[in-house]
N, C-alpha and C positions, 0 to 999 in steps of 0.2 A: 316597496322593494321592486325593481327593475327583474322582467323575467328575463331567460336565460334561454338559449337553447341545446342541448345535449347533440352528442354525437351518433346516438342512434336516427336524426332527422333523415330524410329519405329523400330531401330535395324534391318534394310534389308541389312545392309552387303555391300551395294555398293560401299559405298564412301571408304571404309579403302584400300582397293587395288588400290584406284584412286590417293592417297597420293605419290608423286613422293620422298617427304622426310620423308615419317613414321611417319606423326604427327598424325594419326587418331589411334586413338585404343578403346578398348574396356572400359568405367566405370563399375562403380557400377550397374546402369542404362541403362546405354544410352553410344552412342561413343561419345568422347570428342576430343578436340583438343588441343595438345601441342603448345603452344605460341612458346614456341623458336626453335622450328620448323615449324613453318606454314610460308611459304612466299608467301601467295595466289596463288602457281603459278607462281610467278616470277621468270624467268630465265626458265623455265619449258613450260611453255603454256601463251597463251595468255588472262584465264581465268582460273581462278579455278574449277577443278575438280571436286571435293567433290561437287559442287554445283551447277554444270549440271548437275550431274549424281540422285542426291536428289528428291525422288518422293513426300516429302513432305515438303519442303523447310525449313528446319530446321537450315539452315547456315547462318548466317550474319555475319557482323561483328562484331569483339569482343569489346567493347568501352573501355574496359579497357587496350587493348593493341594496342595502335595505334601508327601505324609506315608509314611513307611516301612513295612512290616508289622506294627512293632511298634506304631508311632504308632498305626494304623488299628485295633490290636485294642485297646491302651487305650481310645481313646475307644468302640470297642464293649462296654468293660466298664461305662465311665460311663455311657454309654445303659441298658445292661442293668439298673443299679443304681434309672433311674427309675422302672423299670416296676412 
């Protein structure tokens, strides 16, 4: 499952540098998260980034993109493959 970011974010900038695949970037609003680059982490850390680092906890997960551990590390294989 691809996480999400809420509209309570406060735009502190922390979390977009923590993205090991560049899914965090800037909205309209607030940072958002690219689903088909978010693999919480996996392949990368053992915990998502974005969501240690969050002073206001603004990151869950996204219910609309739900992917398995396994799903999440394929597609960090296929990221991994572009680089």
């Amino acid at each position: 499952m691809a996480l999400m970011i809420t509209a309570e974010c406060i735009n502190c900038d922390v979390c977009e540098p923590e993205c090991p695949n560049g899914a965090i970037s800037l909205g309209e609003e607030y940072y958002v998260i690219d689903p088909l680059l978010c693999t919480e982490c996996v392949g990368h850390h053992d915990q998502p980034q974005c969501v240690q680092v969050c002073p206001v906890e603004c990151i869950p997960k996204d219910p609309d993109h739900r992917e398995t551990e396994q799903q999440l590390y394929a597609k960090y294989l296929r990221l991994a493959e572009r680089v």
